[in-house]
C-alpha positions, 0 to 999 in steps of 0.5 A: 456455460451458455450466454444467459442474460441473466447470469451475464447481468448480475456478473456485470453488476458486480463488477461495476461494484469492483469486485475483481474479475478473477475473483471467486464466484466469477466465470472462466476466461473461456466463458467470458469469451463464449459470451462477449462473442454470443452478444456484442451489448454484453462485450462493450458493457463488460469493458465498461464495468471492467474500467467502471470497477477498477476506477472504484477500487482505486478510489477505494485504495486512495481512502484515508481510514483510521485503519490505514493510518495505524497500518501505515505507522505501525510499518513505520515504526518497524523501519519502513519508509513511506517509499518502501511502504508504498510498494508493498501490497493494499497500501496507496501509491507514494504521490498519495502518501505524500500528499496526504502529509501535505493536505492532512495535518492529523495524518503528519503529525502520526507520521512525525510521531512513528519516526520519532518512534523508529529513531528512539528505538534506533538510538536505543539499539546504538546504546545497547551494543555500545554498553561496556565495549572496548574503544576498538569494539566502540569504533568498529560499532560506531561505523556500523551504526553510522550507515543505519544512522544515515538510512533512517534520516533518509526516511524522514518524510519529506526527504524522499 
C-alpha cells in the first residue's frame, strides 16, 4: 500500500483514541514501515499516538465501573485474591486494587462482603465433609482444611 495521507491520518486518529495498534482494520508492520520511511511527519506523529493511545487505555483500565466491581467480587467469592485477580487479563494492576480499598469506602466494604462470602462457603465445605466421619477420617479432613483455612486468611484484604 502506498503512503496516502489520507488513510495515514485517519489510522493516526485512531490510535490516539487507543485503539490498539495490531487491532483489526489496522495496516501491516510492513505498511507501517513503508510510510514511517515515506514521510519522517508521519514517523514522529505515530510514536506520539502510540504513547498517546496507550496512555488513554490504561487510564481506561484504571476506571472504577459498577461492571468492574461486580467482576472483581464475583472472582472473589469464587477464591481468588486481589493478588491473584490482578494478574489475570482486563483487571487493574494490585497497587490500584489496593488503593481503591484505601480511597473508596463503597468498593471496601464489597470487597469485605465477597470474602465473608468466600469464607462462608469455605466454613460450609469444612461442615460437609466432616458430617458423619469417624475421628480418624475427622483429623486427617481436619489437616487438610487447615492449609485451605490458612490460604483464604492470607486473602483478606490488607494482608496481601
Amino acid at each position: 500500500m502506498v503512503y496516502a495521507e489520507e488513510a495515514a491520518d485517519a489510522w493516526l486518529v485512531r490510535v490516539v483514541r487507543g485503539e490498539p495498534v495490531g487491532g483489526s482494520g489496522a495496516p501491516s508492520p510492513y505498511v507501517l514501515r513503508r510510510w514511517r520511511a515515506a514521510d519522517p511527519d508521519f514517523a514522529g506523529a505515530y510514536a506520539a499516538a502510540k504513547l498517546s493511545g496507550h496512555r488513554r487505555r490504561m487510564a481506561a483500565r484504571r476506571k472504577l465501573t459498577p461492571k468492574l466491581t461486580a467482576r472483581i467480587v464475583e472472582r472473589i467469592r469464587l477464591g481468588d485474591s486481589l493478588r491473584s485477580l490482578s494478574k489475570r487479563r482486563g483487571m487493574p494492576h494490585r497497587v490500584t486494587l489496593y488503593g481503591w480499598l484505601k480511597s473508596r469506602p463503597g468498593f471496601a466494604a464489597a470487597v469485605a462482603k465477597a470474602c465473608d462470602e468466600r469464607d462462608f462457603i469455605l466454613n460450609e465445605q469444612k461442615l460437609m465433609r466432616l458430617d458423619g466421619a469417624s475421628e480418624t477420617k475427622v483429623r486427617a479432613t481436619m489437616a487438610q482444611i487447615g492449609a485451605v483455612t490458612r490460604r483464604a486468611r492470607r486473602r483478606r484484604p490488607g494482608r496481601g
